[in-house]
N, C-alpha and C positions, 0 to 999 in steps of 0.2 A: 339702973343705968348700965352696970357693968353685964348685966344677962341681956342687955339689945344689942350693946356691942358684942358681944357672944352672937348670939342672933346672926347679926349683921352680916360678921367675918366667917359664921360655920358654911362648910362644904357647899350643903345645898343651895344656900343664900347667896354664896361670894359674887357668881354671876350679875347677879341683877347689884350687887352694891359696888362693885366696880364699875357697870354702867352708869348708874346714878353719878358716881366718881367721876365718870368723862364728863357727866353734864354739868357736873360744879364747875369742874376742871373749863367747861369750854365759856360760862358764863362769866366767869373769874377772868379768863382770854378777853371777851367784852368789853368787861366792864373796867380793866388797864387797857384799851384800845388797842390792845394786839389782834385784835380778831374783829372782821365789821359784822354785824348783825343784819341779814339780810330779811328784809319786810316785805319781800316777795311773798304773794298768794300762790297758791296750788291749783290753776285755770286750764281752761283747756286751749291756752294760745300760743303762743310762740316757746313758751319755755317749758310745755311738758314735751316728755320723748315722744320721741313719732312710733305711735302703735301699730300702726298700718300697715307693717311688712307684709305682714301676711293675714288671710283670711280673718282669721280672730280677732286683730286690732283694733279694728273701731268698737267690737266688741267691750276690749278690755278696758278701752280708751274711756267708753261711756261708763262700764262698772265704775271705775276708777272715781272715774267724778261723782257718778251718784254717791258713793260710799265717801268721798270727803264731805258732801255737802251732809250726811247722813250725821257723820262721826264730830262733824267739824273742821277738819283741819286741814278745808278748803278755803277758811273761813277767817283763818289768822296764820301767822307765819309757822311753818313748821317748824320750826327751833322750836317757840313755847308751848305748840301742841305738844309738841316729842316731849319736852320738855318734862310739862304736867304726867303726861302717862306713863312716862318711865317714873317719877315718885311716886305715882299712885300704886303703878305695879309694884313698886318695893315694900310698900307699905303694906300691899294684898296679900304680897308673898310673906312676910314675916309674920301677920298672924293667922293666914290661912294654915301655917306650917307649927304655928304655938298652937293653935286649937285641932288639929287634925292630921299630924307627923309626928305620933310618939312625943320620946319627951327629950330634954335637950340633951345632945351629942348621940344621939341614938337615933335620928331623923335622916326618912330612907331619902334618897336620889331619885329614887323614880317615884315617890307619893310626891316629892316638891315639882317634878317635872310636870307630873299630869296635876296638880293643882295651879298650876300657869295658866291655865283655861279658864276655870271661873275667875281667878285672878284677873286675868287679861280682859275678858266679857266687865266685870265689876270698875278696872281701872278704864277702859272703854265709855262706860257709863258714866264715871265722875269726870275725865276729861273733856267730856260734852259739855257735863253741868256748869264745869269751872272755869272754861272758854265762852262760853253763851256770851257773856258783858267783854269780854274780850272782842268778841267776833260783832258784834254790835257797834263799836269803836271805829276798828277799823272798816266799816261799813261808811259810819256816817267820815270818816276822812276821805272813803274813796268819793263819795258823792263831793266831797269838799271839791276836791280832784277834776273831777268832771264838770263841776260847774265850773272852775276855773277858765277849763279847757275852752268849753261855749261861751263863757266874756270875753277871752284872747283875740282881738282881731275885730270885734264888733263897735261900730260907729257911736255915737253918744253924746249927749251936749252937758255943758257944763251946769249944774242947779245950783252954787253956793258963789256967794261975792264976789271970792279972787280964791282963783287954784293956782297953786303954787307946789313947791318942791317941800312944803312942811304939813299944809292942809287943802282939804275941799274934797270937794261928792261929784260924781256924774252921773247919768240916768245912763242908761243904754237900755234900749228896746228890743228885749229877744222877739221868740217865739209866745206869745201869751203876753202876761202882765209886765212893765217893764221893770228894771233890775236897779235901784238906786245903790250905788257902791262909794267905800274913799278910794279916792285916786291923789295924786301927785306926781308931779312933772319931773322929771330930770335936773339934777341941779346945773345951773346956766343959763335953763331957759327962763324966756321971758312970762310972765304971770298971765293964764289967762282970766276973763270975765265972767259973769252967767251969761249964757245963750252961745258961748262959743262951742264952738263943735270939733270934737273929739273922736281919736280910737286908740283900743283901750291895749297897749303892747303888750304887757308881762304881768305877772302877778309879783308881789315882791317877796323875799324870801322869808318870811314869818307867816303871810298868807293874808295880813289882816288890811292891803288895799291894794290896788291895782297902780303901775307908771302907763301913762297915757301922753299921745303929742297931740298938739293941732293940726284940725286939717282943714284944707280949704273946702268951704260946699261941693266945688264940681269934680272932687276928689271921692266924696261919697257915693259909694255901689250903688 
């Protein structure tokens, strides 16, 4: 234990374990709510820079993307991408430099520098692997997302007894097969029936059914 922390603190090392240190340091910000965690993807839409200044932008614009979709961390928020790679890198660089930089307090600056490369290429590779079910996650939430998006606003009739402000289901009819969902009413209002007809407002804030109001038939698009 006391030769990793050796490791950790020597010369060559300090770099990368001071970094690793911001990311305790900013996790720890987190997770006492000083700091928000932003769950923004890496896209190519309104919140990446505009590459396009000049000739080469859309160029770089497109690398950019293919290499996150490549690497992943187009794929999950860059915090935990960054996150992952900077321990992996530290964890490369401390035995890249026990098996292959002399021996301890004797370990050169520039063999630790040029072994950041396979280091880098290595933690590269295990941040893919260890993102994969991460990135997957936040897939199937965005899909959550977007179906949300396509019930919001869509007409619907009521399938169960009495919909109310506590329980009940409504079909609504996309595109293809129709969509049976729980819904509930706003509380005040009055309880509707089956076969009454619906559109479906908001989703509610845990995601698990939709607030819907009545509408009259000659109301419906």
């Amino acid at each position: 234990m006391i030769e990793l922390i050796q490791e950790a603190f020597a010369t060559h090392h300090l770099p990368l374990t001071a970094l690793l240190g911001m990311v305790m340091f900013y996790w720890l910000m987190v997770m006492v709510g000083a700091l928000d965690f932003d769950l923004d993807l890496l896209d190519g839409g309104s919140d990446m820079p505009d590459l396009s200044a000049d000739h080469g932008g859309s160029s770089l614009g497109g690398a950019m993307l293919t290499a996150g979709k490549f690497l992943g961390f187009s794929q999950v928020p860059i915090a935990i991408w960054g996150s992952f790679f900077i321990l992996f890198l530290w964890l490369a660089g401390l035995i890249l430099n026990y098996r292959f930089n002399g021996e301890a307090g004797e370990r050169s600056l520039a063999t630790a520098a040029l072994l950041l490369i396979p280091g880098g290429i290595l933690s590269l590779a295990a941040t893919k692997l260890i993102t994969y079910p991460v990135a997957k996650l936040f897939a199937a939430m965005s899909d959550v997302d977007t179906e949300s998006v396509a019930i919001v606003g869509q007409a619907g009739v009521v399938t169960t007894t009495v919909l109310d402000d506590q329980h009940g289901q409504v079909e609504v009819r996309q595109e293809g097969a129709p969509a049976l969902i729980n819904a509930r009413l706003q509380p005040g209002q009055s309880p509707l029936q089956k076969g009454d007809r619906i559109r479906v407002l908001e989703a509610s804030p845990e995601g698990s059914y939709y607030y819907v109001q009545s509408i009259q038939p000659h109301t419906l698009p």
